[in-house]
N, CA, C and O of each residue as an XYZ file, in Angstrom:
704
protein
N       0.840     -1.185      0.000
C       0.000      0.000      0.000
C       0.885      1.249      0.000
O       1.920      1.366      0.656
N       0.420      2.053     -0.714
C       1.147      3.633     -1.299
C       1.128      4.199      0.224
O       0.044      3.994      0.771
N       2.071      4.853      1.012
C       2.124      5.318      1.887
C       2.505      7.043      1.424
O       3.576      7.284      0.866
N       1.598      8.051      1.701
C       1.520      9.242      1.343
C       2.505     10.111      2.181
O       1.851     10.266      3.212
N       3.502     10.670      2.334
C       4.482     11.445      2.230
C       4.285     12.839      2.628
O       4.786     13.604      1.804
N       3.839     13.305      3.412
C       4.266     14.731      2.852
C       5.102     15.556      3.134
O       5.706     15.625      4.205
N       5.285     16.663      1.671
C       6.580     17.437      1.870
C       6.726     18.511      3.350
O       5.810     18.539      4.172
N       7.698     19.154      3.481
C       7.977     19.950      4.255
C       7.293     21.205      3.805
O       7.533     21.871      2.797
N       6.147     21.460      4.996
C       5.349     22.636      4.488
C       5.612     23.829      5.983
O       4.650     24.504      6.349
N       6.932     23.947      6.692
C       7.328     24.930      7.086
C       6.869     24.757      8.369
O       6.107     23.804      8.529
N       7.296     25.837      9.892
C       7.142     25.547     10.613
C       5.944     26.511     11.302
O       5.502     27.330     10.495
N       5.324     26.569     12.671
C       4.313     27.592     12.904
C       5.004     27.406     14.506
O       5.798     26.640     15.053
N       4.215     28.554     14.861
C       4.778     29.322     15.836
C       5.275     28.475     17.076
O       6.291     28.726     17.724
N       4.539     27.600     17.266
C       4.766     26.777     18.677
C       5.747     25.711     18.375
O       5.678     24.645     18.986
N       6.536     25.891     17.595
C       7.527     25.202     16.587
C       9.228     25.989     16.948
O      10.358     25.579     16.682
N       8.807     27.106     17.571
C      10.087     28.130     17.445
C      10.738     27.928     19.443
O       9.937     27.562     20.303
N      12.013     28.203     19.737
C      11.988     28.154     21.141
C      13.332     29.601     20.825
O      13.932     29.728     19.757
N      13.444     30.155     21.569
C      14.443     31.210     21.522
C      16.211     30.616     21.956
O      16.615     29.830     22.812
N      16.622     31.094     21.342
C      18.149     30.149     21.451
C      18.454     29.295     20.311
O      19.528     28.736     20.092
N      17.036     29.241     19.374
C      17.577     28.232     18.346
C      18.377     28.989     17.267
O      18.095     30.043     16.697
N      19.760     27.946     17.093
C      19.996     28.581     15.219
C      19.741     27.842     14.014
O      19.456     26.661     14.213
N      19.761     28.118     13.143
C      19.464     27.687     11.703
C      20.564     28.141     10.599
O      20.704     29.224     10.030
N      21.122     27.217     10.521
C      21.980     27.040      9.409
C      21.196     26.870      8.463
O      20.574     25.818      8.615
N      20.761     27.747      6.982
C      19.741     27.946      6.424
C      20.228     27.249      4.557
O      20.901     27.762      3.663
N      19.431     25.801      4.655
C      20.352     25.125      3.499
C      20.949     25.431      2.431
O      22.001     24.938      2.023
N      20.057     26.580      1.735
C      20.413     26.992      0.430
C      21.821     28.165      0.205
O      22.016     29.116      0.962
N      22.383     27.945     -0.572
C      23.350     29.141     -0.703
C      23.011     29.550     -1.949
O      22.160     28.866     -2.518
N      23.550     30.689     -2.646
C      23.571     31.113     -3.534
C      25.000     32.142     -4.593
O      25.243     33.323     -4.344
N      25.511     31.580     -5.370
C      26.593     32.363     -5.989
C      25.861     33.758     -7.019
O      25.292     33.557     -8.092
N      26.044     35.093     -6.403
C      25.655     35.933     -7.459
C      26.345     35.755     -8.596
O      27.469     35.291     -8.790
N      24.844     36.542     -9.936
C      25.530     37.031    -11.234
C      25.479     38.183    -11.502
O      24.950     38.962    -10.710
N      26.130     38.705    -12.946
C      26.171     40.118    -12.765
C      24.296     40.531    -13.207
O      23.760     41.638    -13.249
N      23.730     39.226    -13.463
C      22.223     38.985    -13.824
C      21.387     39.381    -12.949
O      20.384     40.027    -13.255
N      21.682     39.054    -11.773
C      21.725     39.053    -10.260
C      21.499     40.523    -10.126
O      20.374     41.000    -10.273
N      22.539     41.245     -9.853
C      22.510     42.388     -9.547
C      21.962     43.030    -10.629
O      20.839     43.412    -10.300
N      22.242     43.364    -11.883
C      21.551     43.940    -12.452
C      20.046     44.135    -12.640
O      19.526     45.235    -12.829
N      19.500     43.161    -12.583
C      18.192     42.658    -12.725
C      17.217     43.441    -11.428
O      16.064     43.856    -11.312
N      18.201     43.367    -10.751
C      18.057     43.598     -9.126
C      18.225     45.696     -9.286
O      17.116     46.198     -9.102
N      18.894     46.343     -9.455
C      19.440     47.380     -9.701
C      17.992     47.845    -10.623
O      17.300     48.838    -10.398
N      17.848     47.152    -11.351
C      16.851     47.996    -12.750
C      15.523     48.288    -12.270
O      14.880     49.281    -11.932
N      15.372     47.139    -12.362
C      14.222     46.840    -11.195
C      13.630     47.415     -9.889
O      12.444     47.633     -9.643
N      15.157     47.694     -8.783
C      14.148     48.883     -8.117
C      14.390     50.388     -8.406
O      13.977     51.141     -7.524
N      14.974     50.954     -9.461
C      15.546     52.308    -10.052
C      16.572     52.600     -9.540
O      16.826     53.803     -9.476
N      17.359     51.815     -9.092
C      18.356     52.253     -8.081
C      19.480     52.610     -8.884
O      20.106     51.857     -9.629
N      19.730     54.113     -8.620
C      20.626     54.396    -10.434
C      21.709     54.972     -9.756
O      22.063     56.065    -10.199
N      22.465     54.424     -8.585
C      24.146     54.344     -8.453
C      25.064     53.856     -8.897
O      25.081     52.626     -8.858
N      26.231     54.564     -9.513
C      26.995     53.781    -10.388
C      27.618     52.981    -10.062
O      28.304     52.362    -10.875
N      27.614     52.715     -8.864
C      28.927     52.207     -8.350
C      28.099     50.227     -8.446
O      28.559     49.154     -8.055
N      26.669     50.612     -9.203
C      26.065     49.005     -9.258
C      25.870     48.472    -10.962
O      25.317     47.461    -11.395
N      26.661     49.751    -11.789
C      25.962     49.147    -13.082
C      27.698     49.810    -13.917
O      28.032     49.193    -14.929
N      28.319     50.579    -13.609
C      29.472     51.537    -14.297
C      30.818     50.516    -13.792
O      31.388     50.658    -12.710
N      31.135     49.588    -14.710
C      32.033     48.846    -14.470
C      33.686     49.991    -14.620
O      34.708     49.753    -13.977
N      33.599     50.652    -15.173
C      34.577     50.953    -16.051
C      35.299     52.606    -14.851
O      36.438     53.070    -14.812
N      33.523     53.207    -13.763
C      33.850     53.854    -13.071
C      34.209     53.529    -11.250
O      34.383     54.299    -10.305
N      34.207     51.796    -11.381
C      34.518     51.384    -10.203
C      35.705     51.413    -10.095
O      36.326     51.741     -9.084
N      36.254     50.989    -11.377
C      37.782     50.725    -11.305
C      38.613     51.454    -10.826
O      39.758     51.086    -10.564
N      38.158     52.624    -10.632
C      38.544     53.829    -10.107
C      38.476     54.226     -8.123
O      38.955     55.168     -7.491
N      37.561     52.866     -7.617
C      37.151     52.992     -6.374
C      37.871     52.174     -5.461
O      38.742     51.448     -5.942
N      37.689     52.155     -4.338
C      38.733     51.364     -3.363
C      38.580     49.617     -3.930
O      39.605     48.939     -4.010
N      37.282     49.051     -4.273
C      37.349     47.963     -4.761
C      37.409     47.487     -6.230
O      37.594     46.383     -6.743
N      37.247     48.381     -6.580
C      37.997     48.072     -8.403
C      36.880     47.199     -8.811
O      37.217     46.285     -9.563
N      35.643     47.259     -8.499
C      34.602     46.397     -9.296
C      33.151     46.997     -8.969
O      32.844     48.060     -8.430
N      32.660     46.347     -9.287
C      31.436     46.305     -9.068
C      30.606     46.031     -8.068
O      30.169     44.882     -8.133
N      30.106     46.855     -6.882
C      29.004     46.264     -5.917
C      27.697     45.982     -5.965
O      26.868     46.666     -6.565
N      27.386     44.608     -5.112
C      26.257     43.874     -5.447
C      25.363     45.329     -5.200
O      25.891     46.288     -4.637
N      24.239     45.359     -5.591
C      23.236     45.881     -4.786
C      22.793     45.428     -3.084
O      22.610     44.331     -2.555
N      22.753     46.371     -2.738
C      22.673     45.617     -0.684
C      20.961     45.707     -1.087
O      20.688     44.573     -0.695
N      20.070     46.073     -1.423
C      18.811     45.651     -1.267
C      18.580     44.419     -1.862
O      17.630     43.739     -1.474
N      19.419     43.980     -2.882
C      19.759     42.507     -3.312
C      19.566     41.287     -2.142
O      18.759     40.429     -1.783
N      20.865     41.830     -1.824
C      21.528     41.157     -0.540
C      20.022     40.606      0.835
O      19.679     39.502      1.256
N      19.472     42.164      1.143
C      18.815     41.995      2.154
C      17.975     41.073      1.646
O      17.539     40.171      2.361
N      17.611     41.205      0.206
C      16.598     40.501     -0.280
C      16.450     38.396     -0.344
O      15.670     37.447     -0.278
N      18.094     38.867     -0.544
C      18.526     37.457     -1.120
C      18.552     36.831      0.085
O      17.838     35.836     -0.038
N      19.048     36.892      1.310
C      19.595     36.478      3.016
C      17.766     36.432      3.482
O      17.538     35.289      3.877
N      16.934     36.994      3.520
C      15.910     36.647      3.465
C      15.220     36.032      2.904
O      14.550     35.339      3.670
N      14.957     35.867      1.754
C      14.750     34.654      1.250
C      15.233     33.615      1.250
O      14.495     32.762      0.758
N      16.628     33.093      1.749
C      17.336     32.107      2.328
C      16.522     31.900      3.215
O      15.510     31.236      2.991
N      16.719     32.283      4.085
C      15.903     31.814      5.331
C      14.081     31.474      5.568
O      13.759     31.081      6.689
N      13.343     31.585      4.860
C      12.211     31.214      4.968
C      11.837     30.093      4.610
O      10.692     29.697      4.828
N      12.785     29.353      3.969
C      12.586     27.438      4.354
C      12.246     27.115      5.714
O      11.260     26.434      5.999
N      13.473     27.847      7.011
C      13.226     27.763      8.135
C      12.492     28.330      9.087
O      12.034     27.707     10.044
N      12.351     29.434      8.900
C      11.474     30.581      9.676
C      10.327     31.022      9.100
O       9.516     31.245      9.998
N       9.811     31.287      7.880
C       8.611     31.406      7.571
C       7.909     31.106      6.402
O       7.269     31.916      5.731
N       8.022     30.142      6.224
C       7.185     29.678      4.772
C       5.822     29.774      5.321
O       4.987     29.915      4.427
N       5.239     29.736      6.748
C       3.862     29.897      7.036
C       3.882     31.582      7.470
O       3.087     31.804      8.384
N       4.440     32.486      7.117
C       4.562     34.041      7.181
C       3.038     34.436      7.380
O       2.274     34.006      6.515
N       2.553     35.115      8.290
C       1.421     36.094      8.236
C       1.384     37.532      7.395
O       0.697     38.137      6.572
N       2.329     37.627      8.001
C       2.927     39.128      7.561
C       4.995     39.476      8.526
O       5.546     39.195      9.591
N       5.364     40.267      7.124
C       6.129     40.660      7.862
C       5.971     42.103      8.820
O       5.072     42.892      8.530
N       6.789     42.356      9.835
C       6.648     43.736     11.025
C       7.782     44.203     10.373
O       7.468     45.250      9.807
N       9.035     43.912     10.165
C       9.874     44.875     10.274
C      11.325     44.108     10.238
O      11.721     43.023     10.662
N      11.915     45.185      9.534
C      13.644     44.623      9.862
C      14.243     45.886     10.010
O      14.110     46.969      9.440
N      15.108     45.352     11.152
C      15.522     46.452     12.147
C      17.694     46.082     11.800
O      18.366     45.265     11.170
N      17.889     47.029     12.498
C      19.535     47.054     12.454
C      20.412     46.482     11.697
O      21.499     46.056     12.088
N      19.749     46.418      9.933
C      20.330     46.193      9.141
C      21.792     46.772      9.173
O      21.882     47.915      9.619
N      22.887     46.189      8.789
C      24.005     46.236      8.825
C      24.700     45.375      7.761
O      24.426     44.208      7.478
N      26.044     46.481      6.995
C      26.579     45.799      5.690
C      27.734     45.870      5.843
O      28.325     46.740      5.203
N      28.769     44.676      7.059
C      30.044     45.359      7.166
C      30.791     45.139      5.742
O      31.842     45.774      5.655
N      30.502     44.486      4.798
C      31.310     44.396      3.727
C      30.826     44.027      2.609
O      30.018     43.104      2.507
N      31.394     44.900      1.373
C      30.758     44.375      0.566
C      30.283     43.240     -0.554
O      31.197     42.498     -0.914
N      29.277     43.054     -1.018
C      28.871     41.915     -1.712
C      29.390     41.973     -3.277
O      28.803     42.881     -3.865
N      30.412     41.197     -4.203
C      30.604     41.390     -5.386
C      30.250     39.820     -6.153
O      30.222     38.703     -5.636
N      29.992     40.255     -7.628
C      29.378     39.049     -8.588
C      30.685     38.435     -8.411
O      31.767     39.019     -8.468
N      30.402     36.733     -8.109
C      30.846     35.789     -7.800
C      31.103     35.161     -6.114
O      31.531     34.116     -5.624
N      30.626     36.322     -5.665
C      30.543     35.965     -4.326
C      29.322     34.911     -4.020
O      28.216     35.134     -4.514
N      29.484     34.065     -3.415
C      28.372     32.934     -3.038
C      28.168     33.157     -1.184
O      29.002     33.195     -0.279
N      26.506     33.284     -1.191
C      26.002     33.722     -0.361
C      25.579     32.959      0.660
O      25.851     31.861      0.175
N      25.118     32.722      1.709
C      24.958     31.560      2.686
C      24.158     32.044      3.725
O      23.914     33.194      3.361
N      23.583     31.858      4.837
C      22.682     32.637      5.758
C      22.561     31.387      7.141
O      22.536     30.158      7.069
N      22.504     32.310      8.356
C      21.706     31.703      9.469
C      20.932     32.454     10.292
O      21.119     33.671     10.309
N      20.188     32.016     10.903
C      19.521     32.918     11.777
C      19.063     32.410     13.051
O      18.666     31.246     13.100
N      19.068     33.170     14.141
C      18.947     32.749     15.706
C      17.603     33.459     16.152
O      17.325     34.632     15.904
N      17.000     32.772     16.687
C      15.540     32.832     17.253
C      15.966     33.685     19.138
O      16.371     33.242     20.212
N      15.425     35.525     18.416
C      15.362     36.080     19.361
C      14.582     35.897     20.568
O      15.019     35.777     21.713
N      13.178     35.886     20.115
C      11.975     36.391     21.164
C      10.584     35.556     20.132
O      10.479     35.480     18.908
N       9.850     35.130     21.020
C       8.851     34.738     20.675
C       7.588     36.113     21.382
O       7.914     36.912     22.260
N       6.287     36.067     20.767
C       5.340     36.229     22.061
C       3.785     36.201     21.173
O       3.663     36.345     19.957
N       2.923     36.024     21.955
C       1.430     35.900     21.312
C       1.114     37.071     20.809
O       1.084     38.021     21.591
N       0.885     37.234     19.765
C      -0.327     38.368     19.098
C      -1.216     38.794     20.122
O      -1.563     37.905     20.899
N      -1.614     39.794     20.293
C      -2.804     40.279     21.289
C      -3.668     40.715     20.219
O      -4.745     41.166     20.607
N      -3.453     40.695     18.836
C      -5.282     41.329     18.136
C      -5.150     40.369     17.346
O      -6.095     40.482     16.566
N      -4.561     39.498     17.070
C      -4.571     37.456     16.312
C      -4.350     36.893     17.453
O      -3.381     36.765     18.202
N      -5.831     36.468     17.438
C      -4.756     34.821     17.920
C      -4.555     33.421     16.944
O      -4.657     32.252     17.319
N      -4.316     33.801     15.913
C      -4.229     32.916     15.114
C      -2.895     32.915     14.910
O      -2.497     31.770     14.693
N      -1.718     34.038     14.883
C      -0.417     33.895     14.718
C       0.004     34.188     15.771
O      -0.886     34.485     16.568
N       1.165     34.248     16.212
C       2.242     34.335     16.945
C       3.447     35.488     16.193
O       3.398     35.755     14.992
N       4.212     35.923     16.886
C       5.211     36.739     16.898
C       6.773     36.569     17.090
O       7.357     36.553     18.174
N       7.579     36.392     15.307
C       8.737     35.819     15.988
C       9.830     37.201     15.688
O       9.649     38.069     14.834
N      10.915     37.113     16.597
C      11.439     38.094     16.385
C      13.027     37.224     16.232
O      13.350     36.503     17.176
N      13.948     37.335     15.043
C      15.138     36.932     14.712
C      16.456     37.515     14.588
O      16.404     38.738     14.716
N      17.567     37.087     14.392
C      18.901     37.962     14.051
C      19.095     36.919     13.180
O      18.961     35.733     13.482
N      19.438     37.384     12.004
C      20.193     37.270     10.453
C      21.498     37.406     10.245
O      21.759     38.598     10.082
N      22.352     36.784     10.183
C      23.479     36.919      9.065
C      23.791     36.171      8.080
O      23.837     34.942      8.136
N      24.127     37.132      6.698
C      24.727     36.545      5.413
C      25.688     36.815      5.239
O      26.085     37.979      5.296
N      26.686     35.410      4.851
C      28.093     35.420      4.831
C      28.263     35.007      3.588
O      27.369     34.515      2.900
N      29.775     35.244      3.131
C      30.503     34.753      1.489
C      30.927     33.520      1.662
O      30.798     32.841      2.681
N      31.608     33.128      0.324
C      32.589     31.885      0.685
C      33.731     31.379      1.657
O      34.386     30.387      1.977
N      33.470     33.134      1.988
C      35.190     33.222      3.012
C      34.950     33.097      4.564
O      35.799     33.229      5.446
N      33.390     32.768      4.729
C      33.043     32.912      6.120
C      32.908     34.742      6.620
O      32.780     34.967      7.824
N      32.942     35.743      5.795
C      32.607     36.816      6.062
C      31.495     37.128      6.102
O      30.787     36.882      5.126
N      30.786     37.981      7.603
C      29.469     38.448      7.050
C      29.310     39.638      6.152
O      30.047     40.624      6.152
N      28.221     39.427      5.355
C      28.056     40.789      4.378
C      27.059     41.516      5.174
O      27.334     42.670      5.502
N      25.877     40.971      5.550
C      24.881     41.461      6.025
C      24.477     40.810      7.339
O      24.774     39.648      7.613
N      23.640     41.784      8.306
C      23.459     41.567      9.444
C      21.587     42.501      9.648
O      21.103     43.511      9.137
N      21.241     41.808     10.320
C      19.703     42.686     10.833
C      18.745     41.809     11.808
O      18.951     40.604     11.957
N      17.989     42.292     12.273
C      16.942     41.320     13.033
C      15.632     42.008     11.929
O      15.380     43.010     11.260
N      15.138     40.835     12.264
C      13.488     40.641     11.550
C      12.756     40.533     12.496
O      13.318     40.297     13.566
N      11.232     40.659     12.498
C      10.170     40.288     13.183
C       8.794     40.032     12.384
O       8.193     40.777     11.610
N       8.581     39.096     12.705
C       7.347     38.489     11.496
C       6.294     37.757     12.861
O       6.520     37.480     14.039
N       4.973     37.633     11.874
C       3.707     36.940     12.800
C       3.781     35.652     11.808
O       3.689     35.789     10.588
N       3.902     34.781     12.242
C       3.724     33.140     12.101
C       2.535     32.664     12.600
O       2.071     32.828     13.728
N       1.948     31.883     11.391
C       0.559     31.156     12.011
C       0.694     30.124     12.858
O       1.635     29.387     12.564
N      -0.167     29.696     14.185
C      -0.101     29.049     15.373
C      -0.260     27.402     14.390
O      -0.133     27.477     13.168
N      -0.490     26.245     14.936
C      -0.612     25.561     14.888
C      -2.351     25.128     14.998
O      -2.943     25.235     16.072
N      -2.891     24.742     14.009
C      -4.518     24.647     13.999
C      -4.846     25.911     13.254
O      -6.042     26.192     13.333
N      -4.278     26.569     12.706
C      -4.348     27.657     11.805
C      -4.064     28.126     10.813
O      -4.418     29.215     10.358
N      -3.266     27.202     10.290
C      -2.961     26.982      8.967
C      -3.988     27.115      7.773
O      -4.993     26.405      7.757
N      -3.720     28.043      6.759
C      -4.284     28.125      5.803
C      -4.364     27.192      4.685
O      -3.351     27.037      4.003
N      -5.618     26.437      4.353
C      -5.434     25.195      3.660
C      -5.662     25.377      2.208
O      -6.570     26.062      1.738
N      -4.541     24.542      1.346
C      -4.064     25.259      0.271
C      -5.649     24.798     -0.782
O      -6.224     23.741     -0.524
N      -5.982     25.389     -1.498
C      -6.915     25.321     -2.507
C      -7.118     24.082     -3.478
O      -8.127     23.485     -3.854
N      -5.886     23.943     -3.711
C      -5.048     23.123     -4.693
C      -5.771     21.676     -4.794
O      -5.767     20.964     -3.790
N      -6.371     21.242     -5.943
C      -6.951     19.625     -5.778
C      -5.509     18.407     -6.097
O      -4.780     18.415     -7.088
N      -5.469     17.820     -5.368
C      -4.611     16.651     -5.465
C      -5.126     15.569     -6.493
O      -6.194     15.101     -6.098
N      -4.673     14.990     -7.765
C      -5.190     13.797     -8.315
C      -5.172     12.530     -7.116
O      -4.556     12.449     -6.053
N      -6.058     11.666     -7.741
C      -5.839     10.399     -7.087
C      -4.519     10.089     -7.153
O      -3.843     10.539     -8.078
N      -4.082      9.444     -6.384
C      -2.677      8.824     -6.724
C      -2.533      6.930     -7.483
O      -1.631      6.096     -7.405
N      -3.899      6.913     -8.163
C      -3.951      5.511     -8.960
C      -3.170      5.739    -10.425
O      -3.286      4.975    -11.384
N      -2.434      6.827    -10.397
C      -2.312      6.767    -12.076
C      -0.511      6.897    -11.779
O       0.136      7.359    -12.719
N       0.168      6.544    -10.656
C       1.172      6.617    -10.156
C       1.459      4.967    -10.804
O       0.452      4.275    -10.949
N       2.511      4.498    -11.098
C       3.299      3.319    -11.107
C       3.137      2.424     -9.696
O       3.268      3.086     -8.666
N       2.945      1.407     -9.583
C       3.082      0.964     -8.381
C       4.426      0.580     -7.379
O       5.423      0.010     -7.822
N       4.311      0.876     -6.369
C       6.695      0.426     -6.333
C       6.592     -0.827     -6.942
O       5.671     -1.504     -7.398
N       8.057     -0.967     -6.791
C       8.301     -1.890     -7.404
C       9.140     -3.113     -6.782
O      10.091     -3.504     -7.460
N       8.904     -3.703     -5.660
C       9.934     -4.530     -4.405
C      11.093     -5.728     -5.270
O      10.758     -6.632     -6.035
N      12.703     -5.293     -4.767
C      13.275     -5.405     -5.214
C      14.196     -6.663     -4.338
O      15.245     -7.102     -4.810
C-alpha cells in the first residue's frame, strides 16, 4: 500500500523556542544577472552598481552587489526555516553591511531565534522576532539585521486550494 508522504510545508509558531539557530540550506553564488536585474528593477541608479569601467577607479575596483539585493537574497534564504507559514512581515531592524557583496561571491545565511510572544489582536499567529546573518565563501558576514514576522499558530494553517489527483495513475513500487 502507497504510503503518502508529505513534503515539508514549514514551521508555525509553537515550533520556534528562543536560542535556536538555523543554518539555512540553500546558498547562492551571485551574477552580474543578479545584480543587475536587481538594480533595474528597483531604479536604483548608483553607479557604483551598473558603471564597471567607473569602479575601477574605487577602493574595490569592481562592481558592488546591490545591498537591497543582498537583504533581499539572506531573506529569502531563510524562509525554508522561519517562515514559509509568514502572516505578515513587522519589520527589519539594524540592518548592517560590514562588507561588501561582489558578482561571484556565493552567499549563505543563518539565523537565531530572538523572542517569541502571542499576538494580542490574532490569535491565530504568533510573533517571531530573529537575528540574520549573510556570509561569502570566506566565512565573512556581508549582512546583518533582526526581523520580526507573525507566524501562524498551529490549527491555523491556511489550507491550500489546490486539488490533489488520485494517486492511482502513479506506477506501483516496485519490491526489489
Amino acid at each position: 500500500m502507497t504510503q503518502i508522504v508529505e513534503g515539508w510545508t514549514g514551521r508555525v509558531f509553537e515550533d520556534f523556542t528562543p536560542g535556536d539557530l538555523y543554518y539555512h540550506p540553500f546558498s547562492k553564488t551571485v551574477t552580474e544577472d543578479d545584480n543587475m536585474t536587481s538594480t533595474l528593477m528597483t531604479q536604483n541608479v548608483a553607479k557604483v552598481h551598473v558603471d564597471a569601467r567607473l569602479t575601477e577607479s574605487t577602493e574595490f575596483r569592481r562592481i558592488l552587489v546591490n545591498s537591497c539585493f543582498t537583504l533581499s537574497l539572506v531573506t529569502g534564504q531563510s524562509t525554508i526555516d522561519l517562515s514559509m507559514n509568514v502572516f505578515a512581515n513587522l519589520g527589519w531592524d539594524e540592518v548592517r553591511l560590514p562588507h561588501p557583496v561582489f558578482v561571484g561571491d556565493t552567499i549563505s545565511s543563518r539565523s537565531k531565534v530572538l523572542s517569541l510572544r502571542e499576538s494580542r489582536s490574532r490569535p491565530s499567529v504568533g510573533i517571531v522576532e530573529v537575528a540574520t546573518e549573510g556570509y561569502n565563501q570566506d566565512g565573512v558576514i556581508v549582512i546583518s539585521f533582526r526581523r520580526t514576522f507573525m507566524v501562524s499558530r498551529r490549527g491555523f494553517l491556511p489550507v491550500s486550494p489546490t486539488p490533489r489527483p488520485d494517486e492511482s495513475s502513479l506506477p506501483d513500487a516496485i519490491e526489489r
